[in-house]
Each structure stands twice: as structure tokens, then as C-alpha cells.
C-alpha atoms as one frame of an Amber mdcrd trajectory, in Angstrom:
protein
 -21.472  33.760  46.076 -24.172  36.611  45.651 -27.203  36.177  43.741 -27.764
  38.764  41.212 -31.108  39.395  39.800 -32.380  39.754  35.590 -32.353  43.855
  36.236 -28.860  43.483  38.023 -27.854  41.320  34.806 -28.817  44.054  31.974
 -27.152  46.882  33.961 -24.272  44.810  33.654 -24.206  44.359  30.696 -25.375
  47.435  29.473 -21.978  48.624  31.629 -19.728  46.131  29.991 -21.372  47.002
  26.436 -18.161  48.245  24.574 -16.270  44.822  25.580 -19.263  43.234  24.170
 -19.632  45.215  21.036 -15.692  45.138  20.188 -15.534  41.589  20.614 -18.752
  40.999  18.328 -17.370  43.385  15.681 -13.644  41.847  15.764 -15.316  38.282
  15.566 -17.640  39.889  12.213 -14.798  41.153  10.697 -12.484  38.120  10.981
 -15.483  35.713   9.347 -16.041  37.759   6.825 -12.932  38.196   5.590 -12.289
  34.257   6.274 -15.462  33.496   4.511 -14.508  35.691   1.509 -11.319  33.489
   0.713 -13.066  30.684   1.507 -15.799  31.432  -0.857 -13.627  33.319  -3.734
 -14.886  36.771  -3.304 -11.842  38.913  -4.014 -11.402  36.984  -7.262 -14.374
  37.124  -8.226 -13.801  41.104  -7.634 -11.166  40.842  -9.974 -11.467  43.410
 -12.277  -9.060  41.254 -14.461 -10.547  39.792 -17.677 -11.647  36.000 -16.476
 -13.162  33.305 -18.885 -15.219  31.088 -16.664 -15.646  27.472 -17.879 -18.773
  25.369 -16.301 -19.103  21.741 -16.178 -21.267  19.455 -13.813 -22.279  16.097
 -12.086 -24.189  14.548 -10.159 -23.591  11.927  -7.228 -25.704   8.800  -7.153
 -25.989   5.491  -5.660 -24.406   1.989  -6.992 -27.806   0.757  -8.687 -25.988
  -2.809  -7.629 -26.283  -2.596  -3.698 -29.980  -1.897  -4.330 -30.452  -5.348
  -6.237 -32.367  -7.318  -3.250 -35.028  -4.310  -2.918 -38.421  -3.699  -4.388
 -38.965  -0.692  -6.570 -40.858   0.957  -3.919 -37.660   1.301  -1.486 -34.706
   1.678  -4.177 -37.663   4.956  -4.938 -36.897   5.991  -1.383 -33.565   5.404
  -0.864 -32.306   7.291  -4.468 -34.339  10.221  -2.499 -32.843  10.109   0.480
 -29.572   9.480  -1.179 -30.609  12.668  -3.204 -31.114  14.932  -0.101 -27.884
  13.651   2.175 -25.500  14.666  -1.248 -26.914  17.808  -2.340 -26.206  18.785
   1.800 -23.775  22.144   2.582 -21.975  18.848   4.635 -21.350  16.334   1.398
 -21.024  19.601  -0.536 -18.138  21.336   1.232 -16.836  17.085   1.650 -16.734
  17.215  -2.320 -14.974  20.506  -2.567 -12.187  19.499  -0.354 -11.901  16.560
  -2.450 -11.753  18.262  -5.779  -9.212  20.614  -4.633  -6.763  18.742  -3.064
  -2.810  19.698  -3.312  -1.660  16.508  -4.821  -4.813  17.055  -7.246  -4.116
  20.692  -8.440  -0.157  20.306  -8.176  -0.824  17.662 -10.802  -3.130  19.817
 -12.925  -0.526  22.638 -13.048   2.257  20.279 -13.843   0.258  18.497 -16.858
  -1.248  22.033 -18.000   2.179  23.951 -17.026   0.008  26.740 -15.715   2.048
  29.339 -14.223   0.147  29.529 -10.995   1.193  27.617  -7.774  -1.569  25.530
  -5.800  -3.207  28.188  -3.690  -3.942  30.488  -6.650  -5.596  27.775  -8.658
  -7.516  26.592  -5.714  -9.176  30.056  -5.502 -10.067  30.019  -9.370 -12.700
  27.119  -8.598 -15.913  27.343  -7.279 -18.478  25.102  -6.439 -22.320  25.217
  -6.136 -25.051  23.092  -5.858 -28.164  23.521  -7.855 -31.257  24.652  -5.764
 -33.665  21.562  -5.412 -31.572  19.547  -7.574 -28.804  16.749  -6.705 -26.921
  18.527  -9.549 -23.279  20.315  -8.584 -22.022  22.944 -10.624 -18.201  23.305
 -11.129 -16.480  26.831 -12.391 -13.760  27.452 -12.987 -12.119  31.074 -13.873
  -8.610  31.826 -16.064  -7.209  34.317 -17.838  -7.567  32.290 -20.713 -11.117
  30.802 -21.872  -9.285  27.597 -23.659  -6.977  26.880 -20.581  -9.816  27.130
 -18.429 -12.219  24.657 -20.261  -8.842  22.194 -20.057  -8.706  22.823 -16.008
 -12.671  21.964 -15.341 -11.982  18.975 -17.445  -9.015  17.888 -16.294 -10.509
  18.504 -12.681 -13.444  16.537 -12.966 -11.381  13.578 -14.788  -9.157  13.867
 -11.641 -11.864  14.028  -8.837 -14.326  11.016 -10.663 -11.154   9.129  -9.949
 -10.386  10.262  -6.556 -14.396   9.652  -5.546 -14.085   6.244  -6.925 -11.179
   5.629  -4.166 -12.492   7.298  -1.560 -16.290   6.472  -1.814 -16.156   3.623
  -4.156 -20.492   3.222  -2.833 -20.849   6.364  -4.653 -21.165   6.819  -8.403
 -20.502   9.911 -10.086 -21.849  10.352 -13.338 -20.598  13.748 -15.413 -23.372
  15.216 -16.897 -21.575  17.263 -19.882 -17.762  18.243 -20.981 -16.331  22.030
 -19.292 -17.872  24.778 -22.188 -17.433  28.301 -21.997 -20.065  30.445 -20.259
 -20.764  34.328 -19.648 -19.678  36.121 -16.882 -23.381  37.018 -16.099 -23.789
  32.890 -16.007 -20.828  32.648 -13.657 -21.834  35.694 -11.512 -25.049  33.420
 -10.393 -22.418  31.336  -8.396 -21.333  34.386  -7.269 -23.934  36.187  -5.632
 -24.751  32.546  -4.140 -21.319  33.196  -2.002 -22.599  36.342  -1.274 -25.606
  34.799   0.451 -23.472  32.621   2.172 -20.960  34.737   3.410 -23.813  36.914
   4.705 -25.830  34.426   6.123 -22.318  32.753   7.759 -21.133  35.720   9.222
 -24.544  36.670  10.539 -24.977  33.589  12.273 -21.043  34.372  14.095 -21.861
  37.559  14.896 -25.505  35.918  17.053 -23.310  33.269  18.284 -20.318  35.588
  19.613 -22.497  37.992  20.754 -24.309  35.393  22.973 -21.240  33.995  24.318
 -19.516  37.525  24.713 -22.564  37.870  27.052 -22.422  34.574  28.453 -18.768
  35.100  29.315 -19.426  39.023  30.606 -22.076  37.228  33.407 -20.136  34.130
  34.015 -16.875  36.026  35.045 -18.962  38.475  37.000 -20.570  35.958  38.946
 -17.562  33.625  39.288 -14.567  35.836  39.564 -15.566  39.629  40.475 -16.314
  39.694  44.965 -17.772  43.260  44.674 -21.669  44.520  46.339 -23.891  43.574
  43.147 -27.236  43.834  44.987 -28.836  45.001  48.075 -29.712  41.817  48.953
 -26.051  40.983  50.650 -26.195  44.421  53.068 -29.808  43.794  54.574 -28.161
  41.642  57.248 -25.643  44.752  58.131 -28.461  46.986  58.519 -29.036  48.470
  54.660 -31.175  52.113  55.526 -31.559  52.411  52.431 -30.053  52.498  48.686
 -29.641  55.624  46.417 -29.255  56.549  43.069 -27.351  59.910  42.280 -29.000
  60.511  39.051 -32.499  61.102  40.709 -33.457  63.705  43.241 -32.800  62.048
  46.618 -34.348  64.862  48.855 -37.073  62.567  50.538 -34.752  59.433  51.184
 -32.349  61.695  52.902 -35.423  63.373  54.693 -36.211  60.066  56.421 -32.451
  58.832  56.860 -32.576  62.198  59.046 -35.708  61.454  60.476 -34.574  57.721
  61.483 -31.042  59.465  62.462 -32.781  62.054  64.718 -31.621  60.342  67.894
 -27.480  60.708  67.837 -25.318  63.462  68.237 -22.495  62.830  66.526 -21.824
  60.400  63.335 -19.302  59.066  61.518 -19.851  58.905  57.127 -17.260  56.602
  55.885 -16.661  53.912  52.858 -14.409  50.733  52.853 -12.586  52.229  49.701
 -11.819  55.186  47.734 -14.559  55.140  45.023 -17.497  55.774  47.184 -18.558
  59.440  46.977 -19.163  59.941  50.643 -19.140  63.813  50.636 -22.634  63.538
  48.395 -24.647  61.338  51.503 -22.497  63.582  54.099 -23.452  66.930  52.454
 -27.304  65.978  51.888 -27.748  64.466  55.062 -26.424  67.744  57.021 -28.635
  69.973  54.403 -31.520  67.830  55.633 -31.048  67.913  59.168 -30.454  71.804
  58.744 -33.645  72.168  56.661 -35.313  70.718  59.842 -34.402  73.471  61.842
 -31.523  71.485  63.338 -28.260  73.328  63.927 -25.692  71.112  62.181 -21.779
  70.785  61.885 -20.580  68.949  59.044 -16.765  68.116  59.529 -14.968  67.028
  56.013 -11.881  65.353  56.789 -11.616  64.455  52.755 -11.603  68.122  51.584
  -9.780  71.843  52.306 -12.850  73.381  50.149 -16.371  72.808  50.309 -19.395
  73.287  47.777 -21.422  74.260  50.597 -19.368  76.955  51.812 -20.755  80.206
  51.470 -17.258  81.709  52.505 -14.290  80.288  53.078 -11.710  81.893  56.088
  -8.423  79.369  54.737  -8.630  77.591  57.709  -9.575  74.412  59.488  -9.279
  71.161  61.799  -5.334  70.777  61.229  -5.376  74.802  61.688  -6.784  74.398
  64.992  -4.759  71.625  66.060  -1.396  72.920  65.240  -2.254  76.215  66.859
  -0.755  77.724  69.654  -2.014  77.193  73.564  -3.540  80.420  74.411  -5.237
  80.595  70.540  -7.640  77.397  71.280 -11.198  78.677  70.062 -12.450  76.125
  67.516 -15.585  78.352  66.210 -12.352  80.435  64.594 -12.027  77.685  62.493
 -15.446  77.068  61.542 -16.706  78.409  57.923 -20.416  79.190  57.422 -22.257
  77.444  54.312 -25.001  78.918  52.236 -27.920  77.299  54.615 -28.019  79.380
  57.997 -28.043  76.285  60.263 -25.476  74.323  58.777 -21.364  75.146  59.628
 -18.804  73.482  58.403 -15.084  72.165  59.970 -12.292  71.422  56.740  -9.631
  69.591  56.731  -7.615  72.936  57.000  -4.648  73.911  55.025  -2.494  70.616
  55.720  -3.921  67.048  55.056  -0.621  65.984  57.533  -2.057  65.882  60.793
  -2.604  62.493  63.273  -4.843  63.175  65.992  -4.763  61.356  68.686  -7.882
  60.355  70.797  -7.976  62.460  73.886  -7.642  65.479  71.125 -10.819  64.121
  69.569 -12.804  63.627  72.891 -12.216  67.115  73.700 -13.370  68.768  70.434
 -16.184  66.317  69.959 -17.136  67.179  73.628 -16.751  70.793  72.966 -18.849
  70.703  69.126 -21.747  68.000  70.998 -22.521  71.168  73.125 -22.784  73.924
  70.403 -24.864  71.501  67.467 -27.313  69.195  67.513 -25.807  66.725  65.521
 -21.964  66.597  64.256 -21.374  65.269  61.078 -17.582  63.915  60.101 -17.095
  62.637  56.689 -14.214  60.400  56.019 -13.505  58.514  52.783 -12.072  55.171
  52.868 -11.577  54.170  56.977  -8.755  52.037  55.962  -6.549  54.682  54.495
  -7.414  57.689  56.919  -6.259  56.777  60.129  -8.078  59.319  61.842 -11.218
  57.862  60.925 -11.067  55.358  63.334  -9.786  57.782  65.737 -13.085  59.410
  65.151 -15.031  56.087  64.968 -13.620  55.237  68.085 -14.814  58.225  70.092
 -18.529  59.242  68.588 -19.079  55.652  68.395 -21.794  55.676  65.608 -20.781
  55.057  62.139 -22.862  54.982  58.706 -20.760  52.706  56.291 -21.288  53.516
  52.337 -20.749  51.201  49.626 -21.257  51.858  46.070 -22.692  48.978  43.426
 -20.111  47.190  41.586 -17.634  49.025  42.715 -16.938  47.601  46.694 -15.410
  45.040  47.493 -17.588  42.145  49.201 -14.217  41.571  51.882 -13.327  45.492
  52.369 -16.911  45.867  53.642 -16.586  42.799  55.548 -13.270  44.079  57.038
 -14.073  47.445  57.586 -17.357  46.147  59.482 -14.838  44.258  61.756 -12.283
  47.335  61.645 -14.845  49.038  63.372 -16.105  46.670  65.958 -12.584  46.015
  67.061 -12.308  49.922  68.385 -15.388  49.334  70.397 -17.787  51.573  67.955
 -20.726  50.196  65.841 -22.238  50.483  62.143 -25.513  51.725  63.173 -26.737
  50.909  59.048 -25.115  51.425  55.700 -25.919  52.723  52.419 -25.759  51.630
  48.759 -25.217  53.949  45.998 -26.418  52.537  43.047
């Protein structure tokens, strides 16, 4: 497995970023609107006149299971007691309690509300008091006398149900449901708010990190393409390059490094690698050095570079006829005096075979200095290797992210087997 570095990590990210972000925002969206229910928000938006009826208690400990302690530690347990029940935990354990089905189908039954379980469920809301082991019960109706019978008939049913359930507990009811105002009730409201917000904040962090988590983990586990440098240095890496910046002095001393062969090979191990851009720079270089360079394209019919185009090309010259067999005919001149270029011609169909390639590379070696071919992915141009093959020297290209760890390992061998070599490769980043 490839290491990849911290920088490697952020661009990564930073490429992944919209998975990220929609994942984050989907995750927001569904707490929020969870959250809401949970917490009674759209009722509370109601714009529906409500009565809201308060009532409240408190949960204590049996004073009896206390009986064989001092003062001093029945002192510290009531305040430990104090600080475990007033938790979100106990809280949100009450809650569930108090609105149980079999309690609330009960209360509509005795009360013959006309309002099915879920419904009165979301008309009740629950708060604790802030440093206090008090707990706050409201409840909201239509009507302000049915609604001071539900908080009553809620708490009569859930003092029961506590007894049962935590019969170590004691709940005392501090005063009978009374009618409040909605600016009373809408303190319990903006509490939700502040829950809701400080919930769905925390999901968003937490989603977030794991959306990133994930991103990295399936990255490093599943994807097999070139994430560093570090995995080319032992196949030779010349050097790495980043299209965005000016790359005039890295293809300077490629050239420079390069100056020894006459003929080479530019090719990739798929089809996203933008070989033309390292295959056109490196032949402006080598021109700007006085060299007289031929850059053959076997990717294009139509060149940037070309300062005018005569139609014609490679497949031109090999479909033409026995007594018309001067190459230069089919050679186009490019905007930089000492730099000619060979196209593909006007048909891409065309197999050479290898004694046709010895003869024109033996023919071009003699007129340039150094013959260029560029040839996009080896694998699905068979000419490449045909090419490969005869020139011998090739410069592989791989492109970050993008390349496959086994294509370069198989064009590597691809090569090798037709007795040529990589003499280095390049990473564009």
C-alpha cells in the first residue's frame, strides 16, 4: 500500500470536497428536522390558538434507604442524587416514561380527546429547570380547561408508572397543572431551540469528521492509483510537474539531462495523462537550444504548434504510392524555426509494421537531432510499441490520482518485453 503524506491528504480532500459537503449538509438537514419533532418545534409554530397548562416535580431519594447513614453522607448523597436526575440522560428516561402509548391512549380514552396518540405526544414538553432538580411539564390544547385536565391526569399517570418502574425513586408533585401565558410557555420553547441547535451542530462536527475519515480510509484502502512521488523514485522519477505553474526551467533541464538520445518515445499507461503538454514543451526546449527537433504526434491530425498546416501526415506517407516516398512532404513547420512536426495524417487507421518504422526513424535520425514521438496510452495504440520497440528509449508519464498503480506496473513490463527501456518517468501533479 502507498504511503501518502498530510499535504497529499488535504489535496484530497480538498478534491473530494463536494462528497464531503453534501454528505455533511444531508446529515444537518435530516437532524434538524428529526430534532424538531422530537423537540415539538412545528407545534410550537402553530399559529393555532394553544392554552399551555404547567405543572411540576421533582425526583428524590427514599429518605428510608438512607436510615443507617450520618447526616453528613445522606447531605452528599441527596446531591449527588440531585445532579444524576436533573441529567439530559434521566431527563429524556422520564420523558419516555411520561409519554408512553398505553399512558396517552388511556388519557384520550378517559378525556375522549379527539386526537390519536402521536398528536398528543407532541402537545407535551418537558424541561428541566437550570440548576435546579425541578422538571417542568407543559402541556398545549386548543382548549385551556382540557389542557389543565391532561397535565394532571399525566402526572397522576406517570407518579404511578415511576413508582413501578423505579420504586427507589420518590416523586413528589410540587403543585396541581394551572394555566400559564404563552410568553411563560415560549421559555420551554426557545430551550428546544438551543437544543436543536446545539444537537445538530454537534452532527454536523461529527459527520463531517467521519465523511473525512471515510474519504481517506477508502482512498488508502480501496483506490491503487500514483498518490505520491514517493512510489516512482525506484522507476527512475526525472522529475514531477504541475501544469498550473510555468514549467519552462524543469523542461530546460529534462532537455539538458535528455541531451544524449536521438530519438524518444512520450507515452502514458492510460488515457488521462496529457502527454502532448510534456511532448510539446520538451521539443520547444530542445529547439530553444538551438537543436533541430522533430516532434511526431501520433495522438493528433492538428497541432497547436503548427504554424501551417499542409493536411497531411505519417498515415499520408505510408499509404502513398512507391515512386512518391519523400517524408519531408509530409512534414508541417511550427511557429519556432527549429522545431517540425510529423501528424498523425488524415486517417488514425494505419498499423505500421516495424521494418516501416526502422526505415523512417533511420531516415528522420539523419535530418534532426533528436525525434520526438508522442503516443498516449501504449496499451491502446499499438504502434506505440512498434515505436518503443525500434528507438528503444521511452519516457513513461503518469498523472497524480489519476494512474493506475498496476497499468504503470504493466506498461513498465509491456515495454521491457519488446526489448526497449523506460529511461525515467514523469508525474503530473
Amino acid at each position: 500500500m502507498e504511503e501518502i503524506d498530510l499535504k497529499d491528504i488535504f489535496q484530497l480532500l480538498w478534491k473530494r470536497k463536494l462528497i464531503i459537503i453534501l454528505a455533511t449538509f444531508i446529515s444537518a438537514v435530516i437532524a434538524l428536522v428529526f430534532l424538531s419533532v422530537k423537540y415539538n418545534l412545528f407545534d410550537n409554530l402553530n399559529t393555532e390558538q394553544l392554552y399551555f397548562a404547567q405543572t411540576s416535580f421533582i425526583v428524590g431519594t427514599s429518605n428510608t434507604q438512607y436510615a443507617e447513614f450520618n447526616s453528613e453522607n445522606v447531605i452528599s448523597k441527596i446531591e449527588t442524587n440531585t445532579r444524576i436526575t436533573t441529567s439530559d440522560l434521566l431527563s429524556q428516561t422520564y420523558l419516555s416514561i411520561m409519554k408512553s402509548p398505553t399512558t396517552l391512549n388511556k388519557i384520550i380514552e378517559e378525556l375522549n380527546l379527539k386526537i390519536d396518540e402521536n398528536q398528543l405526544s407532541n402537545l407535551i414538553s418537558f424541561s428541566p429547570e437550570e440548576n435546579s432538580a425541578i422538571i417542568k411539564v407543559i402541556v398545549s390544547y386548543t382548549d385551556g380547561e382540557t389542557a389543565v385536565k391532561i397535565a394532571d391526569l399525566l402526572m397522576s399517570k406517570f407518579t404511578k408508572n415511576m413508582e413501578k418502574i423505579y420504586p427507589m425513586d420518590k416523586i413528589s408533585v410540587l403543585d396541581s397543572a394551572y394555566l400559564i401565558s404563552k410568553e411563560i410557555a415560549s421559555s420551554n420553547f426557545e430551550n428546544s431551540i438551543e437544543l436543536i441547535v446545539r444537537y445538530t451542530s454537534i452532527t454536523v462536527i461529527v459527520v463531517f469528521l467521519f465523511s473525512c475519515m471515510i474519504v481517506v480510509l477508502f482512498v488508502t484502502i480501496f483506490d491503487d492509483t500514483i498518490k505520491s512521488e514517493s512510489y516512482l523514485e525506484k522507476y527512475n522519477l526525472l522529475d514531477k510537474i504541475n501544469k498550473e505553474k510555468n514549467n519552462s526551467n524543469v523542461f530546460k533541464t529534462l532537455s539538458i539531462r535528455l541531451s544524449k538520445l536521438k530519438t524518444l518515445l512520450i507515452t502514458s499507461a492510460d488515457s488521462y495523462t496529457d502527454t502532448s503538454y510534456v511532448s510539446n514543451n520538451l521539443a520547444i526546449s530542445y529547439a530553444n537550444n538551438k537543436e533541430k527537433v522533430l516532434l511526431i504526434d501520433l495522438t493528433s491530425n492538428e497541432s497547436e504548434l503548427s504554424k501551417k498546416q499542409n493536411g497531411k501526415g505519417l498515415v499520408d506517407f505510408i499509404n502513398s504510392k512507391a515512386q512518391d516516398k519523400d517524408i519531408t512532404k509530409y512534414i508541417s513547420k511550427s511557429t519556432n524555426n527549429s522545431l517540425d512536426l510529423l501528424l498523425l495524417g488524415s486517417s488514425s487507421e494505419v498499423n505500421l509494421i516495424e521494418s516501416q518504422i526502422q526505415t523512417i526513424i533511420n531516415k528522420l535520425e539523419n535530418d534532426y537531432n533528436i525525434v520526438i514521438i508522442n503516443s498516449k496510452n501504449i496499451f491502446d495504440n499499438p504502434n506505440s510499441l512498434i515505436f518503443s520497440k525500434v528507438q528503444k528509449n521511452t519516457l513513461l508519464i503518469s498523472s497524480k490520482m489519476k494512474t493506475k498503480i498496476k497499468d504503470f506496473d504493466k506498461a513498465n513490463k509491456v515495454i521491457e518485453e519488446v526489448d526497449a527501456q523506460v529511461i525515467g518517468n514523469i508525474l503530473i501533479v
